[in-house]
gemmi code that builds the backbone of each chain (N, CA, C; Angstrom):
import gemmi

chains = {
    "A": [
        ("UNK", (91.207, 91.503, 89.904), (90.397, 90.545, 90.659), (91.316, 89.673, 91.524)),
        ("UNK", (90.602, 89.402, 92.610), (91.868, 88.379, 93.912), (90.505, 87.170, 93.988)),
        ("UNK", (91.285, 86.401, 93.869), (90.846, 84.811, 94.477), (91.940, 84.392, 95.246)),
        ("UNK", (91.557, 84.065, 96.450), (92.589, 83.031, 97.078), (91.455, 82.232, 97.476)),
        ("UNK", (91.890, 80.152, 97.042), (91.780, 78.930, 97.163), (92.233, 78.180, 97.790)),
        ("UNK", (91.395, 77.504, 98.426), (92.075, 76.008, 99.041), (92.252, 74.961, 98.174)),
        ("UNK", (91.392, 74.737, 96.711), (91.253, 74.352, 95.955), (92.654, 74.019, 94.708)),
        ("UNK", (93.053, 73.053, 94.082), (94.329, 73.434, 92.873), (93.097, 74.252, 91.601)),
        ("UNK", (94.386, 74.950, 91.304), (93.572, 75.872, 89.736), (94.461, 75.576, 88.799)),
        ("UNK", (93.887, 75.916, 87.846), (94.726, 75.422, 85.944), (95.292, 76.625, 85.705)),
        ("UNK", (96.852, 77.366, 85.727), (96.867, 78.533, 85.271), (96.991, 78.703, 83.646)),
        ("UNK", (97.014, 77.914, 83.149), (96.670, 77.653, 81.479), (95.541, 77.898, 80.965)),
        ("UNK", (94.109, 77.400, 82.080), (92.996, 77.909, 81.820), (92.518, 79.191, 82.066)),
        ("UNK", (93.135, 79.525, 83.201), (93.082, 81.453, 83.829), (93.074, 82.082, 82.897)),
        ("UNK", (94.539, 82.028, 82.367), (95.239, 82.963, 81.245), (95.100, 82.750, 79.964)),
        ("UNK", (94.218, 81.560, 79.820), (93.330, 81.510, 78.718), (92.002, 82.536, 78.528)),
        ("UNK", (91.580, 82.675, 79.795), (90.636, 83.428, 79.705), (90.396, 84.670, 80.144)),
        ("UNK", (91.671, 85.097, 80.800), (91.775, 86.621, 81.393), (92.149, 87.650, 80.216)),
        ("UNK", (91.561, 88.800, 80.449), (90.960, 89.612, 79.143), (90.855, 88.982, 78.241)),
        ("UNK", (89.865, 88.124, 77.764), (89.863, 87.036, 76.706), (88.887, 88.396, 75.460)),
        ("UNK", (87.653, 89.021, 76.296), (87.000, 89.311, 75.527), (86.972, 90.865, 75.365)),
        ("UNK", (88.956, 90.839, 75.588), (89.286, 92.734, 75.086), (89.610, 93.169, 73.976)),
        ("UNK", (89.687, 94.147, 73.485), (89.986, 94.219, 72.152), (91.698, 95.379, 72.090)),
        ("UNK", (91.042, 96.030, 73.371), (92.462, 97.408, 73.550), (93.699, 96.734, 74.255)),
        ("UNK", (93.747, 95.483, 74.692), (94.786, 94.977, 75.394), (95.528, 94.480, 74.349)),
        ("UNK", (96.791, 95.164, 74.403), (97.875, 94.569, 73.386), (98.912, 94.000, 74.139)),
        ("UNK", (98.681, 93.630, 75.384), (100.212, 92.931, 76.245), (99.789, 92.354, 77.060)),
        ("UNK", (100.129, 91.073, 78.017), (99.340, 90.528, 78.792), (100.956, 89.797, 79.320)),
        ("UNK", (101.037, 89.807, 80.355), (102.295, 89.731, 81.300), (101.764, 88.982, 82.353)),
        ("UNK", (102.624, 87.410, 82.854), (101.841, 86.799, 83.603), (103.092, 85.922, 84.616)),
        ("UNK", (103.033, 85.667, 85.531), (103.939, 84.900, 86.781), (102.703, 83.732, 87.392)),
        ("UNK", (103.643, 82.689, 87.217), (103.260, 81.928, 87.800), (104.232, 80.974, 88.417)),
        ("UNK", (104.055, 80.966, 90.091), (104.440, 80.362, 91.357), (104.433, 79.267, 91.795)),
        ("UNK", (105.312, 78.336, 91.698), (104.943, 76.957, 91.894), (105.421, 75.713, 93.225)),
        ("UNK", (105.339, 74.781, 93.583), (106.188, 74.519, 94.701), (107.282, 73.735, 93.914)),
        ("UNK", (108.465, 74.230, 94.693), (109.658, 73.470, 94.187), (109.871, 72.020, 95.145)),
        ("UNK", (110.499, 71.387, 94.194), (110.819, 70.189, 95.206), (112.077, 69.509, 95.914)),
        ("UNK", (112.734, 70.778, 96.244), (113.895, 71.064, 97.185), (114.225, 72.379, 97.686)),
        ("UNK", (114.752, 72.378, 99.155), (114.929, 73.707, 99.465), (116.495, 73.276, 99.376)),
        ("UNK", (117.108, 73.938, 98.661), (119.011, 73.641, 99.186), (118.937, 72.305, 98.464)),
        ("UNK", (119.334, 71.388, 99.535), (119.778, 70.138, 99.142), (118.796, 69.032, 100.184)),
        ("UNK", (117.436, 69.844, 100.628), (116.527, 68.857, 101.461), (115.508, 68.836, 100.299)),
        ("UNK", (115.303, 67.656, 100.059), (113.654, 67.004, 98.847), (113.024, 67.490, 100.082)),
        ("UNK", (111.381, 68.174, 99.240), (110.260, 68.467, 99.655), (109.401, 67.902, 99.394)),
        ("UNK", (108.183, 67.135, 99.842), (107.787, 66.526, 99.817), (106.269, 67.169, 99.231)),
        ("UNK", (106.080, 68.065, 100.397), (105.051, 68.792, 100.283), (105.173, 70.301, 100.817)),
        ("UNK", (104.037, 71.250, 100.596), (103.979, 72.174, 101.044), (102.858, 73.064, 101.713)),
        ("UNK", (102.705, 73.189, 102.710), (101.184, 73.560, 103.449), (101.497, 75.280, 103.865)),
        ("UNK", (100.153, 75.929, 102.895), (100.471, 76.999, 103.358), (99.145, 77.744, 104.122)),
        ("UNK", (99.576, 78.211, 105.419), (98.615, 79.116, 105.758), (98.355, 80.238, 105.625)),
        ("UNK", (97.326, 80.708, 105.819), (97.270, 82.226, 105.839), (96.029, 82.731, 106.434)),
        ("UNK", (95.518, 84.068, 106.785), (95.227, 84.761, 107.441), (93.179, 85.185, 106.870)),
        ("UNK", (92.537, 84.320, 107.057), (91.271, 84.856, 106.259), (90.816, 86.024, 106.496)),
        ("UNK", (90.169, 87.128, 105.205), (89.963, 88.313, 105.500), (91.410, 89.398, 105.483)),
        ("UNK", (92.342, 88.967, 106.443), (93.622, 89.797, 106.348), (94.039, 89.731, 104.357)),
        ("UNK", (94.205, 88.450, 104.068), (94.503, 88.240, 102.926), (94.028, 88.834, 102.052)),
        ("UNK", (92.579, 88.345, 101.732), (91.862, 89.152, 100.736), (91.924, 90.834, 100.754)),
        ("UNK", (92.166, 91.184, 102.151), (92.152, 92.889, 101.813), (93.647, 93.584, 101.775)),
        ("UNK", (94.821, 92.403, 102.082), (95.957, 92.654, 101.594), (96.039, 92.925, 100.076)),
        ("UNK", (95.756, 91.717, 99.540), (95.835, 91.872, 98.366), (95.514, 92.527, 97.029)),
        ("UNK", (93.806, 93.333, 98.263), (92.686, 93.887, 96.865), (93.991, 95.335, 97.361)),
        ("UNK", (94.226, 95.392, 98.307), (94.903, 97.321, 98.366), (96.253, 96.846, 97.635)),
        ("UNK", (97.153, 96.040, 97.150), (98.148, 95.288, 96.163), (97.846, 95.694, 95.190)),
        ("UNK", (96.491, 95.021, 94.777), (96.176, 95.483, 93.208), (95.487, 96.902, 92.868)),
        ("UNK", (94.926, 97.326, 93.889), (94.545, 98.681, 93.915), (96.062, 99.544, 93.941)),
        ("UNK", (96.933, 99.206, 94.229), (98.082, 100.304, 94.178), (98.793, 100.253, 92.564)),
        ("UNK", (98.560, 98.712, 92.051), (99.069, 98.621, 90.957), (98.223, 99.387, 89.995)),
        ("UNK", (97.255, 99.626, 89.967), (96.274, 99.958, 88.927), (96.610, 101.311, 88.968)),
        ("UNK", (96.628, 102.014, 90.463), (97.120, 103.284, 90.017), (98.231, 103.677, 89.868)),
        ("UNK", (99.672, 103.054, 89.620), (100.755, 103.207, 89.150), (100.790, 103.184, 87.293)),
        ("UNK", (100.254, 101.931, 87.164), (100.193, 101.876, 85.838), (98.287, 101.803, 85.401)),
        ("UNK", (98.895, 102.342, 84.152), (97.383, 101.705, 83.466), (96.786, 100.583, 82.529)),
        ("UNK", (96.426, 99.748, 83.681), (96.217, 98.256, 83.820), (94.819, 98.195, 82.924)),
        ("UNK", (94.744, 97.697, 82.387), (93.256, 97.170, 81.720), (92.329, 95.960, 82.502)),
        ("UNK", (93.336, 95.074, 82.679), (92.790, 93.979, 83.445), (93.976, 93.586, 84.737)),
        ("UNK", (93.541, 92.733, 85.825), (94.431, 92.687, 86.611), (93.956, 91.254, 87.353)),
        ("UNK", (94.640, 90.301, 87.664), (94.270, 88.869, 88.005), (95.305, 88.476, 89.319)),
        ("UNK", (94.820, 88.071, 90.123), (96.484, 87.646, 91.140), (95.159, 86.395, 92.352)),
        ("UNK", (95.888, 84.900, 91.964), (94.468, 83.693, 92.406), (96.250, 83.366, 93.313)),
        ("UNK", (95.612, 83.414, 94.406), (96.876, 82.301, 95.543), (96.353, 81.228, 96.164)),
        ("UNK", (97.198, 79.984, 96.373), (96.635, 79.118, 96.956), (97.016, 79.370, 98.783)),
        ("UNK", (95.988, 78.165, 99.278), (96.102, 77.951, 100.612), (96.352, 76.489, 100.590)),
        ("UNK", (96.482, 75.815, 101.749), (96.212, 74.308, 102.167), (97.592, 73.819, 101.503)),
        ("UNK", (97.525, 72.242, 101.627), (98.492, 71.457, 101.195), (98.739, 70.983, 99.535)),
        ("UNK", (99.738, 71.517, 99.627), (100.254, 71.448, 97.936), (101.590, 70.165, 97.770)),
        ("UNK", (101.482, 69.705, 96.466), (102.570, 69.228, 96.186), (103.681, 69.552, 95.364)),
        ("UNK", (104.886, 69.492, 94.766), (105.653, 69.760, 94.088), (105.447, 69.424, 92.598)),
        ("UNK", (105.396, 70.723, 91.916), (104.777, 70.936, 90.728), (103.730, 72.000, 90.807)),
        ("UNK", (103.020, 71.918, 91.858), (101.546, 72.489, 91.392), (101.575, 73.899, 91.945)),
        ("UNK", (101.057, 74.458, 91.127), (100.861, 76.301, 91.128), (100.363, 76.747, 92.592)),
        ("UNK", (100.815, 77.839, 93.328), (100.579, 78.051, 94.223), (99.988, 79.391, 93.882)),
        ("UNK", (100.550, 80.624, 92.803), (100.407, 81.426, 92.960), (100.061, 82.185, 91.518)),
        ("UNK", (98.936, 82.573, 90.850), (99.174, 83.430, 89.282), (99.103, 84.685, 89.498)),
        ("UNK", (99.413, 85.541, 88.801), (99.637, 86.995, 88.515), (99.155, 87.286, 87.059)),
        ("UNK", (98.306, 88.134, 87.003), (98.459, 88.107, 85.672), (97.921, 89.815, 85.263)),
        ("UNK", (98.065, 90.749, 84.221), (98.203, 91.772, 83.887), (98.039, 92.113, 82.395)),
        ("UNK", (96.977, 92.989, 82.196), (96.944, 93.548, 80.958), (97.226, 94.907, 81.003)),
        ("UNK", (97.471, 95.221, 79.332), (97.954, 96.638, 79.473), (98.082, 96.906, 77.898)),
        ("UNK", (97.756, 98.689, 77.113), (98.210, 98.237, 76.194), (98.812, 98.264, 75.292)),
        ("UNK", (99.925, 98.408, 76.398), (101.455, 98.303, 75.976), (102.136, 97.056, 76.980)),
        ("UNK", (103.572, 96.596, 76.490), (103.976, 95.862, 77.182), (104.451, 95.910, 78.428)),
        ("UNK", (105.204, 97.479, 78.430), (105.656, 97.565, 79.562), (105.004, 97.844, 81.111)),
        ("UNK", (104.084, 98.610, 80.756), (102.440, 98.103, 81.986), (102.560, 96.801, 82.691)),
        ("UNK", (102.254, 96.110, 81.342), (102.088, 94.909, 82.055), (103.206, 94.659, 82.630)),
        ("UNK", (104.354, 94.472, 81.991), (104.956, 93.089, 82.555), (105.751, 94.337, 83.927)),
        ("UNK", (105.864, 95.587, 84.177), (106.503, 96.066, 85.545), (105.195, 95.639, 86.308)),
        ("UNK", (104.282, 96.052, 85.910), (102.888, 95.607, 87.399), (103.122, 94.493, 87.248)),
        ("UNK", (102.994, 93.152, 86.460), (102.863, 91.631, 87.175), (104.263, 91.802, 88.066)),
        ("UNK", (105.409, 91.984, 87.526), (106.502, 92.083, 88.507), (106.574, 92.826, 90.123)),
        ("UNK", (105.924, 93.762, 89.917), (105.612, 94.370, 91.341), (104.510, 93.954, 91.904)),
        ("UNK", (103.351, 93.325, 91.146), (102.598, 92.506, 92.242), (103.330, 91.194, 92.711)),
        ("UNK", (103.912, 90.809, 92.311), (104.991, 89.401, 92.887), (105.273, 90.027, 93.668)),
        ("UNK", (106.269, 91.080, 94.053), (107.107, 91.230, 94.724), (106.556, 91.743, 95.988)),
        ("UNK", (105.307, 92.547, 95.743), (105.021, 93.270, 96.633), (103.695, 92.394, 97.618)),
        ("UNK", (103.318, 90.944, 96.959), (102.514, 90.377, 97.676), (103.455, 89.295, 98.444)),
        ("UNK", (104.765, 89.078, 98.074), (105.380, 88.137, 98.784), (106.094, 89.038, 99.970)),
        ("UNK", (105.646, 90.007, 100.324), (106.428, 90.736, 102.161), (104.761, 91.394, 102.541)),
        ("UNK", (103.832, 91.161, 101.772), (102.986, 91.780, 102.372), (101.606, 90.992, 102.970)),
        ("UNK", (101.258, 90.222, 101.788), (100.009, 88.791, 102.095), (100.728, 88.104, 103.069)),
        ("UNK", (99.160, 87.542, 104.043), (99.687, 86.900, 104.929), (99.503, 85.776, 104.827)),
        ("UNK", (100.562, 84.901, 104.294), (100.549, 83.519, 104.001), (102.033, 83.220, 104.535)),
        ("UNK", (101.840, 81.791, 104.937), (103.259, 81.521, 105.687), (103.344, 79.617, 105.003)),
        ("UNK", (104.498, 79.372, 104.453), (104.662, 78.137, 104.373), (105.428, 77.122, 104.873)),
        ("UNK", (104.834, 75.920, 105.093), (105.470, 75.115, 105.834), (106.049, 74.095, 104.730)),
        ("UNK", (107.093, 73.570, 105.151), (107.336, 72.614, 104.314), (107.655, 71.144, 104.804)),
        ("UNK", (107.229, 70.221, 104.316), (107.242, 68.929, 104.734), (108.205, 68.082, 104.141)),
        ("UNK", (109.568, 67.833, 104.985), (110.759, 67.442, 104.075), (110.854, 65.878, 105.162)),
        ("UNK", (112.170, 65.334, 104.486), (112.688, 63.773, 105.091), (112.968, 63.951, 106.525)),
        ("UNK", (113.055, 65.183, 106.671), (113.683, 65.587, 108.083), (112.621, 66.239, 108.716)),
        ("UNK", (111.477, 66.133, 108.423), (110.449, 66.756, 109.410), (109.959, 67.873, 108.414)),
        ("UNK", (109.418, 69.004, 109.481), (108.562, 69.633, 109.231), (108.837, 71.212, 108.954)),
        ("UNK", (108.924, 71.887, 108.545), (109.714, 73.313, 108.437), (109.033, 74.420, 108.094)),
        ("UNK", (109.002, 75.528, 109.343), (108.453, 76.688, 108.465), (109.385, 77.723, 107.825)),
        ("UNK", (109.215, 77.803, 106.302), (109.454, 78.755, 105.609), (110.684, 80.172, 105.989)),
        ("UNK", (111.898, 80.176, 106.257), (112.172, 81.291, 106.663), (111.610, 82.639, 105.344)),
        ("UNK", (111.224, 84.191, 106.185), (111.242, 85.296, 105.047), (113.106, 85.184, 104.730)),
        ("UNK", (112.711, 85.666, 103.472), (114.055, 86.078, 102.753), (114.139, 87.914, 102.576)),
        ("UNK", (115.331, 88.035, 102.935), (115.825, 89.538, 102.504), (116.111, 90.280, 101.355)),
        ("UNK", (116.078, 89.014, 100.381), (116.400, 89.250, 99.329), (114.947, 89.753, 98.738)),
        ("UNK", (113.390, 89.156, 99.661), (112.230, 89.338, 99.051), (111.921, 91.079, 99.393)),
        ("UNK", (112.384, 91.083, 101.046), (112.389, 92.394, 101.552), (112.794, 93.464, 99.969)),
        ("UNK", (113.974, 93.228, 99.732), (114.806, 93.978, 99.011), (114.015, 94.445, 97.834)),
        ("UNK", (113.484, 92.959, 97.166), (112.662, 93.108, 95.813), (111.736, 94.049, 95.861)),
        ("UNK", (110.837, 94.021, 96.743), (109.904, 95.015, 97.565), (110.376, 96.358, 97.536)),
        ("UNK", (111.386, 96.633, 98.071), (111.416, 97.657, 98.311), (111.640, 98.614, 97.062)),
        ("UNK", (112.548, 97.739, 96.287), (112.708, 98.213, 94.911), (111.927, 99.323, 94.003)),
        ("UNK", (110.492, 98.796, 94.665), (109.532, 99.985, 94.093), (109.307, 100.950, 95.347)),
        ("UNK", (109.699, 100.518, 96.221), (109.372, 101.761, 97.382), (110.322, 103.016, 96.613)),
        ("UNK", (111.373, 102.404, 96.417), (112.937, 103.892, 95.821), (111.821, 104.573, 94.626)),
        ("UNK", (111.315, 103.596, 93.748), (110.630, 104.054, 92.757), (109.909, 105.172, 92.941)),
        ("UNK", (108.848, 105.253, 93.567), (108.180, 106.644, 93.723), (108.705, 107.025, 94.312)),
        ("UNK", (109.641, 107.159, 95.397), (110.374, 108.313, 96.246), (110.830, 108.893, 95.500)),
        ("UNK", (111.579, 108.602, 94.470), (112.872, 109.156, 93.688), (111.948, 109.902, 92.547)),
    ],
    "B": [
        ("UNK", (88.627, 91.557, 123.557), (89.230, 91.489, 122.564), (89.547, 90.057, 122.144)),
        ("UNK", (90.389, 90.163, 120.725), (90.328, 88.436, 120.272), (91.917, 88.772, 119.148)),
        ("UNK", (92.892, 88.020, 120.703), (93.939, 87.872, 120.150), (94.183, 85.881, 119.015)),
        ("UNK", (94.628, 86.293, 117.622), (94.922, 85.292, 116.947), (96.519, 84.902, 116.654)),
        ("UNK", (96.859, 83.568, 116.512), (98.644, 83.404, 116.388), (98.527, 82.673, 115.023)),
        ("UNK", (99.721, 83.042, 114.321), (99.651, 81.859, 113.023), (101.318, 81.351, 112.860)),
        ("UNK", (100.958, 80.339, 112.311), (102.470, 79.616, 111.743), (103.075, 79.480, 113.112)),
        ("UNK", (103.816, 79.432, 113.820), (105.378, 79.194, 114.518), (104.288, 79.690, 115.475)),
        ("UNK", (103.937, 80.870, 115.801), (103.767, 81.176, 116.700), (102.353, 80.734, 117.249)),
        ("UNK", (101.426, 80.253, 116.375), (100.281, 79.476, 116.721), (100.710, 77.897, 117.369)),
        ("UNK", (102.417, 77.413, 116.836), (102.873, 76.143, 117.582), (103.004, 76.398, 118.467)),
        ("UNK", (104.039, 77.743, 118.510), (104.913, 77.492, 120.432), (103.610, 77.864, 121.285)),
        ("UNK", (102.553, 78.818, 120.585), (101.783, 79.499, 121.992), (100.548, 77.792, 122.049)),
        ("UNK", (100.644, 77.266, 121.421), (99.326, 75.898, 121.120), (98.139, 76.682, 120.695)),
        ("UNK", (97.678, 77.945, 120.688), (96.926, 78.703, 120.490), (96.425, 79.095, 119.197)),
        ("UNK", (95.836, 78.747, 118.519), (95.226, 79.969, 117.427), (94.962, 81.231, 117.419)),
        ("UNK", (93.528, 80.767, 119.025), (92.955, 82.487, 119.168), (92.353, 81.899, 120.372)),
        ("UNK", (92.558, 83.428, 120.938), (92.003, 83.578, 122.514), (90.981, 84.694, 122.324)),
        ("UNK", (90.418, 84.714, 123.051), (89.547, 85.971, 123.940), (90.089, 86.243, 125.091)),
        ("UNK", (90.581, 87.705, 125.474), (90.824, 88.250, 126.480), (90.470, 89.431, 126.883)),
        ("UNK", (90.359, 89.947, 128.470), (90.376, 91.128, 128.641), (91.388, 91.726, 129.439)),
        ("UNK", (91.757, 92.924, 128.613), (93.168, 92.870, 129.546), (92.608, 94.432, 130.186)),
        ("UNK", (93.566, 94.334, 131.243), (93.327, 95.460, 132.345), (93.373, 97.121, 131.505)),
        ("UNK", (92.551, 97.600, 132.209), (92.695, 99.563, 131.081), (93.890, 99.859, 131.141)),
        ("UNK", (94.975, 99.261, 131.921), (96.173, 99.636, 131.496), (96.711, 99.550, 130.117)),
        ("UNK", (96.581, 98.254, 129.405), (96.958, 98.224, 127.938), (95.832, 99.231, 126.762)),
        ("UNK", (96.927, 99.758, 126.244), (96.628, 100.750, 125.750), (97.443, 100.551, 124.329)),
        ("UNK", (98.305, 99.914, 124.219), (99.065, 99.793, 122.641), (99.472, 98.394, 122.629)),
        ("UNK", (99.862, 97.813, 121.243), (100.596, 96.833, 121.138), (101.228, 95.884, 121.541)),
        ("UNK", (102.533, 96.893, 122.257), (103.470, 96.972, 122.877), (103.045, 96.484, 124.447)),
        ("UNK", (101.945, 96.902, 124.686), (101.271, 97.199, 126.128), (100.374, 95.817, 126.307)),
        ("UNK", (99.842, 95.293, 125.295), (99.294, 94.080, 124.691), (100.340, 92.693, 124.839)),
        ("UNK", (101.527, 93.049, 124.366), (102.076, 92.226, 124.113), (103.081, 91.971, 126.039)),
        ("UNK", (103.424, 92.694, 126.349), (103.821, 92.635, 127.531), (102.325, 91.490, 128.379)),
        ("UNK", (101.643, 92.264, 128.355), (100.126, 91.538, 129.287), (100.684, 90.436, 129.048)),
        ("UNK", (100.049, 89.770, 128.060), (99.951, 88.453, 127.462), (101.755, 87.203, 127.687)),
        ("UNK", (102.471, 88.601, 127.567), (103.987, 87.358, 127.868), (103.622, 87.235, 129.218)),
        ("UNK", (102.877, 88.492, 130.443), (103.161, 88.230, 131.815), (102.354, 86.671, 132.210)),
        ("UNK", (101.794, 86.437, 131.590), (100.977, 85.004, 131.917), (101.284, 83.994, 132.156)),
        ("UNK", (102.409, 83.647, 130.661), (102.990, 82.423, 130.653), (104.436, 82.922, 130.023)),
        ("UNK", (105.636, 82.237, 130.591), (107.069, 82.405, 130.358), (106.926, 81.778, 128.540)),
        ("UNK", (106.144, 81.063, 127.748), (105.884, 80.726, 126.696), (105.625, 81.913, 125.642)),
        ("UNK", (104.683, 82.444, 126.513), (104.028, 83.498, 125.630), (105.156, 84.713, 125.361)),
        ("UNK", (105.608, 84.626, 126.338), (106.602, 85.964, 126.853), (107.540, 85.718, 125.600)),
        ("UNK", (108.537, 84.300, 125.730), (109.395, 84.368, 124.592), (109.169, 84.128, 123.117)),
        ("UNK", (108.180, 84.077, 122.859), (107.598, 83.808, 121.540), (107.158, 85.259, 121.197)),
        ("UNK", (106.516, 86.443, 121.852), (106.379, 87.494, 121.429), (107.149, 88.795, 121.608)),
        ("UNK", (108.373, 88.153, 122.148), (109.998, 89.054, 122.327), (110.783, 88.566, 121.217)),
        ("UNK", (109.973, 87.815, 120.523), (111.248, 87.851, 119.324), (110.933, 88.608, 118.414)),
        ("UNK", (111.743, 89.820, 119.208), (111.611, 91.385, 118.357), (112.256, 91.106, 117.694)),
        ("UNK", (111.441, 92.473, 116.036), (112.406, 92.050, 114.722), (111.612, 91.313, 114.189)),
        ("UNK", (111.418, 90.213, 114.792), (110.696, 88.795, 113.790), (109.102, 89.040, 114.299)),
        ("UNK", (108.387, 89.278, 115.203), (106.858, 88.981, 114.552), (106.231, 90.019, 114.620)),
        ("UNK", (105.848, 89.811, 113.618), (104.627, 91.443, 113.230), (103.237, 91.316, 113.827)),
        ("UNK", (102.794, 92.695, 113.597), (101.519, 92.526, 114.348), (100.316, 92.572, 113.611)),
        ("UNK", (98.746, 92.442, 113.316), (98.238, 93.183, 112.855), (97.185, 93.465, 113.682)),
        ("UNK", (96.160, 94.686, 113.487), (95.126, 94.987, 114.434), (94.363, 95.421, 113.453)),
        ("UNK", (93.001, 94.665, 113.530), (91.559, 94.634, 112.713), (92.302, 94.303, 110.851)),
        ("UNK", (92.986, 93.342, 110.923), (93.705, 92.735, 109.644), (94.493, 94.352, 109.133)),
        ("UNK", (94.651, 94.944, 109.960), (95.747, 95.829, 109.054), (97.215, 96.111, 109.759)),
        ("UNK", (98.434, 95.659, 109.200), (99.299, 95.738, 109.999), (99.601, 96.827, 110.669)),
        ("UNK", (100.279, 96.360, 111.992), (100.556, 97.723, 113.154), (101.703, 97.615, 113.338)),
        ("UNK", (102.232, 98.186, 114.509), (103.254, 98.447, 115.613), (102.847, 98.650, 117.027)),
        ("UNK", (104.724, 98.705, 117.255), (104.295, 98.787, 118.952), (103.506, 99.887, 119.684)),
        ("UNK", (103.465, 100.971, 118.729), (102.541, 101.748, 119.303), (101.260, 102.025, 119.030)),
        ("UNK", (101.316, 101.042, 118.552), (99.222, 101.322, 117.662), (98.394, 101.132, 118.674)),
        ("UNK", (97.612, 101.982, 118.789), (96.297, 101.967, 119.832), (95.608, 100.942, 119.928)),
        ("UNK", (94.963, 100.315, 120.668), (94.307, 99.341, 120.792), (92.890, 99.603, 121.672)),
        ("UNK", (91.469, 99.025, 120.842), (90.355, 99.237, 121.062), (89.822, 98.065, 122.110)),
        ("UNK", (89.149, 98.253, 122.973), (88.180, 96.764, 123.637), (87.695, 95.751, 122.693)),
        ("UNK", (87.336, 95.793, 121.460), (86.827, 95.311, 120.418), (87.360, 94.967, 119.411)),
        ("UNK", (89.285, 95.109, 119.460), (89.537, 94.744, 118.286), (90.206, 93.413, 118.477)),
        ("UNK", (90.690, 92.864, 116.941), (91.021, 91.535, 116.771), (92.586, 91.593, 116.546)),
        ("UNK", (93.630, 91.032, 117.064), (95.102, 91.438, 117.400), (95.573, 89.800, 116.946)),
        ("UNK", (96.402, 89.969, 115.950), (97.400, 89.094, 115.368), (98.492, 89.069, 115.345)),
        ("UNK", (99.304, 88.048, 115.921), (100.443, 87.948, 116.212), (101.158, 87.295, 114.665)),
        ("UNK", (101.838, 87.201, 114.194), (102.754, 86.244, 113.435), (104.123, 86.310, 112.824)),
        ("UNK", (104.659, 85.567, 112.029), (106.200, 85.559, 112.197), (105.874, 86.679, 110.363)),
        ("UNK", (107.406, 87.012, 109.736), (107.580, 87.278, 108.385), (106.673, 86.770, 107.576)),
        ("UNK", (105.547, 87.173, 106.630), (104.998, 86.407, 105.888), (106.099, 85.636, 104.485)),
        ("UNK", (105.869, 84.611, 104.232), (106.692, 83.916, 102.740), (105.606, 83.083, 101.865)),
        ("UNK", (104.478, 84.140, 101.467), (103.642, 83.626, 100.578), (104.214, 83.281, 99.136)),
        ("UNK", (103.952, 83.833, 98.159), (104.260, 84.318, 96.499), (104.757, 82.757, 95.954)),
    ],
}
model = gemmi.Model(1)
for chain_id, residues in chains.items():
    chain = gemmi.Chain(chain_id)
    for i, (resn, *xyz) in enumerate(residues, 1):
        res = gemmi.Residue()
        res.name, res.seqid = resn, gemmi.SeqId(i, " ")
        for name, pos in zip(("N", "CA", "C"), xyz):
            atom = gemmi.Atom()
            atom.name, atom.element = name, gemmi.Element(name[0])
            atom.pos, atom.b_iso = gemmi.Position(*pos), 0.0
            res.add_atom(atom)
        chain.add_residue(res)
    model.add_chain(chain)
structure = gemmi.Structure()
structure.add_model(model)
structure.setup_entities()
């Protein structure tokens, strides 16, 4: 299931209740994304993120549709935020059943990886020095790709 | 058609989203993206920063050579850094 919010969410309450009422899920593997409150050595103040309505949601459902058929997922959860956030608060959950462990916790890991070069969300950050958008990182490219080698190989 | 900009590139162009019609010459992306720099010297360098902004057409990402319909919706934007 994909939710993306403008709204803050409880990921304590999510994952309280995601596959709450399974009985075959023996592993449940979960990431959760938060804003930090420094990039380097600039305090952040805040963080505003945009993104793409419609693009998003069908980024993400073909995300979790690829995960499901890699592994066999029982349940599958991934809620992102939009709008202005502060430092502390969850931007992003993942969450994954399976029932075994290792299901889960490689799919929550490859849905991280593979929704941060692919969803279209872009963040800005609001520091002492103004206003900043987000550079991509290569290192995220990289993470990504990680599972691309995977099925090739 | 209904070109949209986000992040960086929704600043430099001031734009979100336009409606345009561009001449039957544009025919791809690439062909799209030329039109639109010929307008304004703004537009031009904000969508030459090849490498850095991706495209998408009808929310699914493209390239410079992806076909382009009278009817579709064309997004400009920089690297996404959601997660």
């Amino acid at each position: 299931m994909i939710r993306v919010l403008g709204e803050p969410f409880d990921p304590a309450a999510e994952i309280a209740r995601f596959a709450a009422d399974r009985r075959d899920v023996g592993g449940i593997a979960t990431f959760v994304g938060r804003v930090r409150d420094r990039a380097g050595d600039v305090r952040i103040r805040a963080m505003t993120l945009e993104h793409y309505p419609g693009m998003t949601e069908r980024q993400l459902a073909r995300i979790e549709a690829e995960a499901r058929r890699r592994w066999p997922l029982l349940d599958c959860l991934v809620i992102h935020r939009y709008g202005r956030m502060e430092p502390g608060e969850p931007i992003v959950l993942v969450a994954t059943a399976s029932a075994h462990r290792r299901a889960a916790l490689e799919a929550c890991a490859f849905l991280i990886d593979w929704l941060k070069t692919k969803a279209p969300f872009w963040k800005l950050e609001e520091t002492e020095r103004g206003s900043q958008w987000v550079e991509a990182k290569e290192a995220d490219d990289a993470a990504a790709a990680r599972w691309q080698e995977k099925t090739a190989g | 058609m209904r070109i949209r900009y986000f992040a960086w590139l929704r600043q430099r162009t001031g734009l979100a989203e336009e409606e345009v019609e561009p001449p039957a010459e544009v025919r791809t992306v690439a062909d799209l993206k030329r039109w639109l720099g010929s307008r304004h010297p703004r537009f031009a360098e904000t969508l030459a920063a090849t490498g850095v902004v991706r495209c998408a057409v009808n929310q699914e990402y493209a390239e410079d050579d992806t076909p382009l319909g009278r009817e579709d919706e064309v997004a400009f934007f920089p690297p996404v850094t959601g997660g």
